[in-house]
C-alpha positions, 0 to 999 in steps of 0.5 A, a space after each residue: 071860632 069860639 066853642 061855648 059849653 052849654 053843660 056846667 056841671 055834668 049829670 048825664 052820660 049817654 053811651 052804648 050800642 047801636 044796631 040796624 035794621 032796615 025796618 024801624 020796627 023791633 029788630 032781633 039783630 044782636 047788640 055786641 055778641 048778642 048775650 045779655 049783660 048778665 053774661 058778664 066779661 068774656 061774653 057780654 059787650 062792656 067799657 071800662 074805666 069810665 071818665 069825665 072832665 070836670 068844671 076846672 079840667 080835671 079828671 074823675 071818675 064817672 060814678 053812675 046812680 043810674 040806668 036806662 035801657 029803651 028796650 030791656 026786654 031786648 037789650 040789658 045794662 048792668 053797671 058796675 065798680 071794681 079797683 082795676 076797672 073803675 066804673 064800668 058796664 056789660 051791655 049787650 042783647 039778642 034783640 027783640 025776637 
C-alpha cells in the first residue's frame, strides 16, 4: 500500500474538544470541566507541548498565529507559549444555555 501526503507544508492544526447531544441544535453540554479557557490550568481543559513533523522528518514546535472557535459564546480558546509547556491551549466551555 502506498501512503501519498497531500500536505507539503504544514498551516493548519485541527485540535480540541468534542461533545453530544441528542439533538443537532445549541447544546448546554460541558466541553472538559465545563470553565472557559480563561479559567486557566487547574480549571480549564488544555494541551500542552504542541508538535509537528515537518517536510524532511524532523520535529518542531507548533506556533500558532491563529484561533477559530465555531461557538465562542458557548466554548472559548486561549492560546498560549511559555519555556516548560512550549506551545499550548485551555479550551473549555459550559455550552450554550
Amino acid at each position: 500500500m502506498e501512503v501519498v501526503s497531500l500536505v507539503i507544508m504544514p498551516n493548519l492544526l485541527n485540535s480540541g474538544g468534542e461533545i453530544y447531544a441528542p439533538v443537532p441544535a445549541a447544546t448546554s453540554t460541558d466541553m472538559g470541566s465545563g470553565k472557559f479557557s480563561s479559567a486557566g490550568y487547574g480549571q480549564s481543559a488544555y494541551q500542552r507541548n504542541i508538535k509537528h513533523m515537518d517536510v524532511n522528518n524532523i520535529i518542531q514546535n507548533f506556533m500558532p498565529s491563529s484561533s477559530s472557535v465555531t461557538q465562542p459564546s458557548c466554548y472559548t480558546l486561549t492560546l498560549g507559549t511559555n519555556p516548560s509547556w512550549g506551545s499550548s491551549f485551555y479550551f473549555g466551555g459550559p455550552g450554550c444555555i
